[in-house]
N, C-alpha and C positions, 0 to 999 in steps of 0.2 A: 401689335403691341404699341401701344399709342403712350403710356407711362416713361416720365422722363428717366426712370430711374431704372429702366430695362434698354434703353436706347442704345444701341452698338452691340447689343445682341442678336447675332446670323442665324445659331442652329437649333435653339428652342427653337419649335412648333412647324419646323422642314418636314415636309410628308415624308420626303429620303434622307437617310443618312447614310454620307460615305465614311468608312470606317478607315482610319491610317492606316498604312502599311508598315510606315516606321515611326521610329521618336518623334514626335509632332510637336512641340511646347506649345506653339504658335496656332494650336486650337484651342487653349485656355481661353476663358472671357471671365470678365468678372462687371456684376455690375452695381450701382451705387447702395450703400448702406444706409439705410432711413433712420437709424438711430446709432451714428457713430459716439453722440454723446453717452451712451450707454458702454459698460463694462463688461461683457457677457459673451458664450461660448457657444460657438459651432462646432458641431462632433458633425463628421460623413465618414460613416461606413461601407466601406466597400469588400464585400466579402469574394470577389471573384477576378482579383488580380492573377497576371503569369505575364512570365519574364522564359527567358533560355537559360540555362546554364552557360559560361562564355567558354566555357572548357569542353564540355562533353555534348555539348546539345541539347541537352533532356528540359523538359519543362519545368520550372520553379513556381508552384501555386501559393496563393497567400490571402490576406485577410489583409485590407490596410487601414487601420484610422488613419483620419487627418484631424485635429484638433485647434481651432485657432481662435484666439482672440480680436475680431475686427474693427478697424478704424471705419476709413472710408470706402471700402470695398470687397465684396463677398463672391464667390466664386460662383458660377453656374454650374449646375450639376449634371447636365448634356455633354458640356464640353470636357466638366472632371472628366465625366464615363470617357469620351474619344480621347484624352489625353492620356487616362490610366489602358486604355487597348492597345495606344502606341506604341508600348512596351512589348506586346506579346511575341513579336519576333525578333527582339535586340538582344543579342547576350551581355547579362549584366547579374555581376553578384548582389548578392539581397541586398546588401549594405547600400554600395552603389546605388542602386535604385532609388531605396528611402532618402540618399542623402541627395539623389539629383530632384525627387520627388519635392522634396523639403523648399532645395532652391528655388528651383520654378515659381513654385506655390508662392514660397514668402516675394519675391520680384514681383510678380505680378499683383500681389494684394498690398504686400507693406503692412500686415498686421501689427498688435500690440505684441505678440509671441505667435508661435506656429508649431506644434508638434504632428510628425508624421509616427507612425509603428508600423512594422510590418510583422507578421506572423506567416512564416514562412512553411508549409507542410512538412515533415519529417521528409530526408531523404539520407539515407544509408543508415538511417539512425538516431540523424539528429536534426532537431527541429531549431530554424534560427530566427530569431526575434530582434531586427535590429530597432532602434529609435533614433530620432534626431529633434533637438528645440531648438527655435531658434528664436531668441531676443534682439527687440533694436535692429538694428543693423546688422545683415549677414555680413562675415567677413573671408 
């Protein structure tokens, strides 16, 4: 990748990828925004999120938008995927998740706003759908 504006990106175009074993934040990358003067929204959908339950063990499946408004910086979508797998062996309630998901995300881009969801599968009965926005400054 010879583009200045992809430069500091390691895992696009790896013939291998090693997959985390744990929480990883520190595989996000993100790289420059070619039209930060612009107003406009990035939706990623990730339909094949899992977490642990921190209680019982059991697997928590999900659906997660992330939704953000970008200044100078947009996420890679290699590193999203290795950062959203991090998760698959951490026990962590849906909430938690989306609101550690949320952090990460807005620290490392500093968007205009950032909204995460998750859609969580039914389990005992009930399906949990947490969200988190964040404006400005996280606090």
């Amino acid at each position: 990748m010879s583009d200045a504006n992809t430069a500091g990106l390691t895992l696009l175009g790896r013939a291998q990828t090693d997959y985390p074993r744990e929480y990883a934040p520190q595989v996000l990358e993100r790289f420059a925004n070619r039209y930060p003067q612009q107003d406009y929204l990035v939706e990623l959908d990730c339909p094949e999120f899992t977490c642990l339950c921190p209680v019982t063990g059991q697997p928590d499946l999900a659906r997660i938008t992330i939704r953000y408004s970008p200044r100078d910086w947009l996420v890679e979508s290699k590193s999203l995927k290795l950062y959203l797998f991090s998760f698959r062996n951490q026990g962590s309630f849906s909430e938690d998740s989306i609101n550690c998901i949320a952090l990460d995300l807005f620290a490392l881009l500093q968007p205009r706003w950032l909204e995460v969801r998750g859609d969580f599968a039914p389990r005992g009965g009930i399906a949990i759908k947490p969200s988190v926005r964040l404006n400005g400054e996280p606090g």
